[in-house]
C-alpha positions as CSV (number, residue, x, y, z in Angstrom):
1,X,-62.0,25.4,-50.8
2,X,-62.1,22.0,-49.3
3,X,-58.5,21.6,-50.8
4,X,-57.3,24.2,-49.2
5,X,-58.8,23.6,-45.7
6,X,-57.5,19.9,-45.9
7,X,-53.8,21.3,-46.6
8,X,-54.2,24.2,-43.8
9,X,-55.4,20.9,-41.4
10,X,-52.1,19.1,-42.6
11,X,-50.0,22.5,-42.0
12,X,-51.4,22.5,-38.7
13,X,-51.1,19.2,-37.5
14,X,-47.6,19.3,-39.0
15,X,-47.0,22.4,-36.6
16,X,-48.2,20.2,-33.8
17,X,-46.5,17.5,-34.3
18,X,-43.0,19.6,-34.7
19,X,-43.7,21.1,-31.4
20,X,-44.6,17.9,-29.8
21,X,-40.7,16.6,-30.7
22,X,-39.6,20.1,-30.1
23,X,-40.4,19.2,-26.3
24,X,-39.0,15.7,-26.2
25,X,-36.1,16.6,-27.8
26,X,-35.6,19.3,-25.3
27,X,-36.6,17.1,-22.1
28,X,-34.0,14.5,-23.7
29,X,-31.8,16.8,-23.6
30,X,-32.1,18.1,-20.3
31,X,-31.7,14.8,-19.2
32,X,-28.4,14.7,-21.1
33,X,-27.2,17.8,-20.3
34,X,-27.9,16.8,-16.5
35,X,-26.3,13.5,-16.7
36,X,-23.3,15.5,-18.1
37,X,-23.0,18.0,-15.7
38,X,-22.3,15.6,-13.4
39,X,-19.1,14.1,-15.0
40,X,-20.3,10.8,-13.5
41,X,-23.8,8.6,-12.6
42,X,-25.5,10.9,-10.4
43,X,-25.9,8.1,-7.9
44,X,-23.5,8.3,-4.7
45,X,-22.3,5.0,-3.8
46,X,-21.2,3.3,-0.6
47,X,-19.4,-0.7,-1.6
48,X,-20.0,-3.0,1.1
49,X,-17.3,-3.5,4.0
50,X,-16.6,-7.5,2.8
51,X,-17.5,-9.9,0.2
52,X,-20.1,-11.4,2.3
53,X,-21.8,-8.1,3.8
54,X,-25.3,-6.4,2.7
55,X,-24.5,-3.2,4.1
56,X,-23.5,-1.0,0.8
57,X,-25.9,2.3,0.4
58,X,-26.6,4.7,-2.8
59,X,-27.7,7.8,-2.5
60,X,-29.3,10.5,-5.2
61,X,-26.9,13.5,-5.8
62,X,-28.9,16.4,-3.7
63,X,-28.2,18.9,-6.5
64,X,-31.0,16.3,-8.7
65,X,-34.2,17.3,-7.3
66,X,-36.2,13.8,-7.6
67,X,-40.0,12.6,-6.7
68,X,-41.5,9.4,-6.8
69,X,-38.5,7.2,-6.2
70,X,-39.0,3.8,-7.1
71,X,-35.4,1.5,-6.3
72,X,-34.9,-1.8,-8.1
73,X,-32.5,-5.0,-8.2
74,X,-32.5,-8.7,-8.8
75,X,-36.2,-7.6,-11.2
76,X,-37.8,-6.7,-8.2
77,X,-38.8,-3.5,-6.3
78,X,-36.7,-3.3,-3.1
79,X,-38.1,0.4,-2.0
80,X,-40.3,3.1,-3.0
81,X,-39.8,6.6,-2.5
82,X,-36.5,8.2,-0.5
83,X,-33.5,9.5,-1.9
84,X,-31.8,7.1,-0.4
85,X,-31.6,3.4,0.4
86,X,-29.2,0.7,2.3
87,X,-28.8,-2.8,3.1
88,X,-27.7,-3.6,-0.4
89,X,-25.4,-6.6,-1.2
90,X,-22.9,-6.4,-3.9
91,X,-24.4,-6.3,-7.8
92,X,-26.5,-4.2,-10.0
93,X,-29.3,-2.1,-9.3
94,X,-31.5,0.7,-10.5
95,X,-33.8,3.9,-9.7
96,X,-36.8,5.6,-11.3
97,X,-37.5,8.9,-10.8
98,X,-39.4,12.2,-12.1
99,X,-38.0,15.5,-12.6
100,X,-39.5,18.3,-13.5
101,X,-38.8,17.5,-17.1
102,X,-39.9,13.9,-17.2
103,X,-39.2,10.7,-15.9
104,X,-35.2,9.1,-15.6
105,X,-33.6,5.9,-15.0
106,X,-30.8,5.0,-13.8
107,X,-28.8,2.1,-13.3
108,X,-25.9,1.8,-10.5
109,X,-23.1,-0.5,-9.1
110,X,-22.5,-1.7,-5.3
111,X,-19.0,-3.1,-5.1
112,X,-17.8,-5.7,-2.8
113,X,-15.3,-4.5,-0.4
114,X,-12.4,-5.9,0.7
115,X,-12.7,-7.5,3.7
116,X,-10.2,-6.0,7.3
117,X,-9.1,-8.9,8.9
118,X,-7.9,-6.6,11.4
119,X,-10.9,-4.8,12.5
120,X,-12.1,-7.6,16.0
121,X,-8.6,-8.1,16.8
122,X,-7.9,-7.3,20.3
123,X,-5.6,-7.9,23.1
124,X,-6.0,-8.4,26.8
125,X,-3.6,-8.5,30.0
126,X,-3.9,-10.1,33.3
127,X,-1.0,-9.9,35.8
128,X,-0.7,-11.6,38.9
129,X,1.3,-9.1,41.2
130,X,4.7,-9.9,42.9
131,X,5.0,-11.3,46.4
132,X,6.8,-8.7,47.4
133,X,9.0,-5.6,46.2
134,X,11.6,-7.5,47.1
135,X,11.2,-10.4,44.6
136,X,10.6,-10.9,41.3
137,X,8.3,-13.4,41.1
138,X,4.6,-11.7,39.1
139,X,3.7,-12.7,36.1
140,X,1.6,-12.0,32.9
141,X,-0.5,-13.6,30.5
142,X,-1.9,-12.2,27.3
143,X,-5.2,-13.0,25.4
144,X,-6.0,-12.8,21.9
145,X,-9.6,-12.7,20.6
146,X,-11.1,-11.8,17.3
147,X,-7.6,-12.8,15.0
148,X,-6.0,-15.5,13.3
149,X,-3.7,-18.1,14.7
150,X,-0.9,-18.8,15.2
151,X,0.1,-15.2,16.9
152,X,3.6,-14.3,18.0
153,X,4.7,-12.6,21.1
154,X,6.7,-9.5,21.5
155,X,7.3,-8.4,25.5
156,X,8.9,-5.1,26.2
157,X,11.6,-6.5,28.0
158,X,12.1,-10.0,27.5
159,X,11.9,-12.0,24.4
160,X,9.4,-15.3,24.0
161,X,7.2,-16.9,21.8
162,X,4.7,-17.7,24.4
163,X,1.4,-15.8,25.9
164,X,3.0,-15.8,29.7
165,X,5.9,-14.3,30.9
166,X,7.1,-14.6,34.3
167,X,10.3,-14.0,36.8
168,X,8.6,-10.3,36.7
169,X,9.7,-7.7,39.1
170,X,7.0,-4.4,40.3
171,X,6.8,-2.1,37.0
172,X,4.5,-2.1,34.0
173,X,5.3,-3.9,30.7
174,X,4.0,-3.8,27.4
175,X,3.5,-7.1,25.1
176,X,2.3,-6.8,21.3
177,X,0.7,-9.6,19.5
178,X,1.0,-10.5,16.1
179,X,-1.7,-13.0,14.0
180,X,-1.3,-15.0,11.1
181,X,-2.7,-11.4,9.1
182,X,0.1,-9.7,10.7
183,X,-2.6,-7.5,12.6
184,X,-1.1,-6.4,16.1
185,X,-2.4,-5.2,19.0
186,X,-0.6,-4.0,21.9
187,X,-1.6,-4.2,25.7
188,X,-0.2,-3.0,29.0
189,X,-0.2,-4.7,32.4
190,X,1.2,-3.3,35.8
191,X,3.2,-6.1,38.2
192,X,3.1,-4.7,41.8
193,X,4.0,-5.3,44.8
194,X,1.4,-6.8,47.0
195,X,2.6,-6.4,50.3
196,X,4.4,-3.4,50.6
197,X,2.4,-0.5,51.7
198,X,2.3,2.0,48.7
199,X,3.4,5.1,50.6
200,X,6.3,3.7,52.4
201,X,8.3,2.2,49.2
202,X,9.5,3.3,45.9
203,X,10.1,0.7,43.1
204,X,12.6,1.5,40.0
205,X,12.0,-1.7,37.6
206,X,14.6,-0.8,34.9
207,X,14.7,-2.6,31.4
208,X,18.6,-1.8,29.8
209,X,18.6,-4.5,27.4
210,X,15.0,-4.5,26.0
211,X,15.8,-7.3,23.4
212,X,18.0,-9.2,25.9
213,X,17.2,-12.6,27.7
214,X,18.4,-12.5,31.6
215,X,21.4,-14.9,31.4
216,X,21.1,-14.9,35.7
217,X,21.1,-12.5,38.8
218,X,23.3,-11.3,40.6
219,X,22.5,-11.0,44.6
220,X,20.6,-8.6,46.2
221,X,22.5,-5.5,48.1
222,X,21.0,-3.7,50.9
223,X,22.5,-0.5,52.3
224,X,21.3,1.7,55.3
225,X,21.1,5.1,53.9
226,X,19.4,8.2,55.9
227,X,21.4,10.7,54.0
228,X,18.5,12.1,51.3
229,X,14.6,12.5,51.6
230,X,13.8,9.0,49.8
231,X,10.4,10.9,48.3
232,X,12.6,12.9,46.4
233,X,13.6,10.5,44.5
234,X,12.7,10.5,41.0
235,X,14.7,7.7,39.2
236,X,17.3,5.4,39.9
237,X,19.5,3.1,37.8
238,X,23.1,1.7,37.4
239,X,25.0,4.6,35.2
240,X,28.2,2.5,35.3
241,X,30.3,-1.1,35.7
242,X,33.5,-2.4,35.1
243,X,35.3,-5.6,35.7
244,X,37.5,-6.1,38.9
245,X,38.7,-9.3,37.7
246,X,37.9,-12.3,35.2
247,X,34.7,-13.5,37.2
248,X,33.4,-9.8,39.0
249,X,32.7,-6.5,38.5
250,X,31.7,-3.6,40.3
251,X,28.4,-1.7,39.4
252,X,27.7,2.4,40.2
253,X,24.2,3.1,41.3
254,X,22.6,6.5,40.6
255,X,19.6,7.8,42.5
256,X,18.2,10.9,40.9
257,X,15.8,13.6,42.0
258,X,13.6,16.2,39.8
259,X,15.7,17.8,37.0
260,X,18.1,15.3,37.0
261,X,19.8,15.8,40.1
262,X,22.4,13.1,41.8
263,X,20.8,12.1,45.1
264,X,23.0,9.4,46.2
265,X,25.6,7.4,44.7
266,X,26.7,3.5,45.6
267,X,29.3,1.2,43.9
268,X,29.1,-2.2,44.9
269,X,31.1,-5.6,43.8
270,X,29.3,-8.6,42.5
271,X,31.0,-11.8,41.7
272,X,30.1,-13.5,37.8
273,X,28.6,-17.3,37.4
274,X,30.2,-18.6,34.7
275,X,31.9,-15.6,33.6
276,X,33.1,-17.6,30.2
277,X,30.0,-17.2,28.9
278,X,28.8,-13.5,29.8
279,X,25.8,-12.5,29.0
280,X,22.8,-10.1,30.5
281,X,22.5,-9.7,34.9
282,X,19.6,-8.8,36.5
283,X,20.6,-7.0,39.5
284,X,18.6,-5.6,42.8
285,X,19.9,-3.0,45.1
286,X,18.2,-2.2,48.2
287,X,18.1,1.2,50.0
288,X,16.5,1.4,53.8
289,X,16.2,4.0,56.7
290,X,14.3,2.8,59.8
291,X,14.2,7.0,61.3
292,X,12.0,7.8,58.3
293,X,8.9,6.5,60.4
294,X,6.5,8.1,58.2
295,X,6.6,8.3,54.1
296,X,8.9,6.3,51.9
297,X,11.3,4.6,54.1
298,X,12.8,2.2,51.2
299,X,13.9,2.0,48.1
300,X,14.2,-0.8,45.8
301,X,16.1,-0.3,42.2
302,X,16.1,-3.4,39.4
303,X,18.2,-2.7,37.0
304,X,20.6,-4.7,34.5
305,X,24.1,-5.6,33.5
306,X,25.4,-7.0,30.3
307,X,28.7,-8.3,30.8
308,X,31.1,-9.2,28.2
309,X,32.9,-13.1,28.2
310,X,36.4,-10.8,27.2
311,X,36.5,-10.9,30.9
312,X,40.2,-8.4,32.4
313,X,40.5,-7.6,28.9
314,X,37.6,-6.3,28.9
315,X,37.3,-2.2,28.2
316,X,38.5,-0.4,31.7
317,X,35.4,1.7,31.9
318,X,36.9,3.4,35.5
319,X,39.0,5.7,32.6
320,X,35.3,6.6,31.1
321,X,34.0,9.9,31.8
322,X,30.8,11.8,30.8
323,X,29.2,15.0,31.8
324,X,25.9,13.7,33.3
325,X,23.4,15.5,32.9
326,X,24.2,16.4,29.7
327,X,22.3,19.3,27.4
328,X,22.8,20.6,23.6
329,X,25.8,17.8,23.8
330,X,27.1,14.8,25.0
331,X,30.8,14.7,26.0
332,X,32.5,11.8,26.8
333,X,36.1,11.1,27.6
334,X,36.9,7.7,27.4
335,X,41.0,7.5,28.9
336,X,42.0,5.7,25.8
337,X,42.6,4.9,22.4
338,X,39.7,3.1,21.0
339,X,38.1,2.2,17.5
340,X,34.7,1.2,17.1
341,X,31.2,2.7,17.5
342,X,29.2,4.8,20.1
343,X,25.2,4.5,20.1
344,X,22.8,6.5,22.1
345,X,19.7,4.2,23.3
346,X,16.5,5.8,24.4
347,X,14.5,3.5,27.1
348,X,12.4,1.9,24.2
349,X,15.2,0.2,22.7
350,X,15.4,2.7,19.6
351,X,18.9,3.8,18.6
352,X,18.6,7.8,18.1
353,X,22.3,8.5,17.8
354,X,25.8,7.3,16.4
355,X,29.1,8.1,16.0
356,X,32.3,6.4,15.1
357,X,35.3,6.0,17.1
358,X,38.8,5.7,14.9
359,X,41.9,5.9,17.7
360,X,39.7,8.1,19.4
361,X,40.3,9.1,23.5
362,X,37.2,11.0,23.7
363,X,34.5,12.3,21.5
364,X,31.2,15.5,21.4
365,X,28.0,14.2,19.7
366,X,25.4,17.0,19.0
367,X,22.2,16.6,21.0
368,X,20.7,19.8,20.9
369,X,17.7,17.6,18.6
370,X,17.5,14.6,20.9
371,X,13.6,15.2,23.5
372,X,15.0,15.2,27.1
373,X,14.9,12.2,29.1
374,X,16.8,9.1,30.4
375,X,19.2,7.3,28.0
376,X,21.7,4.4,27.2
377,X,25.4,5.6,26.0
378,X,26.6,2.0,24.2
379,X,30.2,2.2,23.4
380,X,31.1,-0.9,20.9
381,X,35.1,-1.3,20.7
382,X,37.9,-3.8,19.8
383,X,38.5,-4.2,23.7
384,X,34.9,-4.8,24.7
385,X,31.4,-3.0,25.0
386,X,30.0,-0.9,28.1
387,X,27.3,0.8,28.6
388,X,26.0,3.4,30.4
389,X,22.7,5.5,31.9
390,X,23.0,9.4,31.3
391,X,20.0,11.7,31.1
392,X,19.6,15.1,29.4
């Protein structure tokens, strides 16, 4: 009898003991089977934003329903309960936590991210406005903070490696700067004119040749003109030049009002400094009616020229002819036989447009894709280059 109590104890106890690893095992896996589920640690990371930041977070996965946090790194305890914690360098760290089938531990990674060099890099404007509309005399100076030196200069219409730029007549420009990173940042400034009263003048400030350095100017025109309502106007540019001899040319000015239409029309002569050399005009034309009392009573157009050192050789653009406006094409008749290359130019300096010219007198490009607005026609031939403003 005792015998057979002892072995019904051991039997027993045996039972218990199975049991007893029965639910560890199946705890254990649980654990594993919830590990797995999640393809991955079950610990949602954020690295830091440099190598020298403390700012990386981890997070536990919402679908693990966890008590008792305890958070640990560098053999210490940096947090006790929360699902979350933040302000963690870069390096290795670990949680505690119960589940409703047992305690789990696990370990987790902060990386160091890689630094932006870009991210405080800013640009900043300041113009000093023009004496009058008349001149061109405002400038503008750019400043860089939060970036690397040396920086580089790019102005929307001039080119320089410096932070000032001067000689500017009334518009708005643009100047990008560019750190030792190669970050950029991009600011705008407006020149204006500081005397004129804004409602009585209208300034065009015109920038042909956007990569171009002003080789001089030619002198200001002023013509009396009470033929057109000068509010009307909406832009106003030179569409055309050609040379009259080897040292002048004569340049057509275009006033246009809403949708394109031709307001007024002037052609006037200029004579060339140091014609042997050619190179990029600035040019000012001056429109004025003393019986328009009240409103815009002036208009003052800047524009530019680029004149070619071929000098009477140069291409005879009086035979050149294109329909302006022009819509789902541009045609354009040029009076004789020429070889060489036509470009279309929008006002940023960006070429949207080619064609090719082989002994051609005239030619149709298809601009049915091309947005509407003003652009440059640039024809490049064996017997020179011209240019000139249409607008779609």
């Amino acid at each position: 009898m005792y015998i057979a109590q002892r072995k019904d104890n051991f039997v027993r106890l045996r039972q218990t003991k199975t049991n007893q690893m029965k639910k560890i095992l199946f705890s254990l896996s649980f654990i594993f089977m919830t590990i797995l589920a999640f393809a991955q640690n079950p610990i949602i990371t954020q690295n830091t934003s440099g190598p020298a930041a403390c700012d990386g977070t981890a997070t536990i996965d919402s679908a693990l329903v966890a008590t008792n946090e305890v958070w640990m790194g560098t053999g210490m305890v940096l947090q006790q309960g929360g699902n979350s914690i933040s302000g963690l360098c870069a390096g290795t760290y670990s949680v505690t936590f119960t589940t409703a089938n047992g305690n789990m531990t696990l370990t987790f990674t902060i990386g160091s991210g890689v630094f932006n060099p870009c991210v405080n890099f800013s640009t900043s404007a300041t113009a000093t406005d023009a004496t009058s509309a008349m001149l061109c005399d405002g400038t503008i100076t750019v400043t860089a903070t939060g970036g690397s030196a040396p920086y580089s200069y790019t102005w929307s219409n001039a080119v320089t490696t410096g932070p000032t730029l001067t000689g500017l007549c009334p518009a708005t420009y643009t100047v990008c700067v560019t750190d030792a990173n190669g970050c950029v940042s991009c600011s705008d400034a407006a020149v204006v004119d500081a005397s004129a009263p804004i409602d009585s003048v209208l300034v065009f400030s015109n920038n042909s040749f956007p990569n171009g350095t002003i080789s001089d100017s030619l002198y200001t025109t002023v013509i009396t003109d009470c033929g057109f309502i000068y509010a009307d106007a909406d832009s106003a540019a030179i569409t055309n030049f050609y040379t009259t001899s080897v040292d002048s040319i004569a340049a057509v000015w275009t006033v246009w009002g809403n949708g394109g239409t031709v307001l007024a029309q002037y052609t006037v002569a200029y004579g060339i400094t140091n014609p042997a050399n050619g190179g990029i005009y600035g040019a000012t034309l001056i429109l004025f009616c003393a019986q328009k009392a009240n409103g815009v009573n002036t208009i003052i157009i800047h524009d530019q020229v680029q004149y070619s050192s071929v000098g009477i050789n140069e291409l005879n653009t009086e035979g050149l002819v294109a329909v302006n406006p022009f819509g789902t094409s541009l045609n354009v008749s040029f009076g004789q036989e020429l070889i060489g290359t036509v470009s279309l130019i929008d006002m940023a300096g960006r070429t949207v447009k080619t064609a090719t010219l082989e002994n051609s007198v005239s030619m149709s490009m298809n601009t049915e894709a091309i947005l509407s607005g003003t652009y440059f026609l640039v024809i490049n031939s064996s017997k020179g280059m011209m240019t000139m403003k249409v607008i779609k």
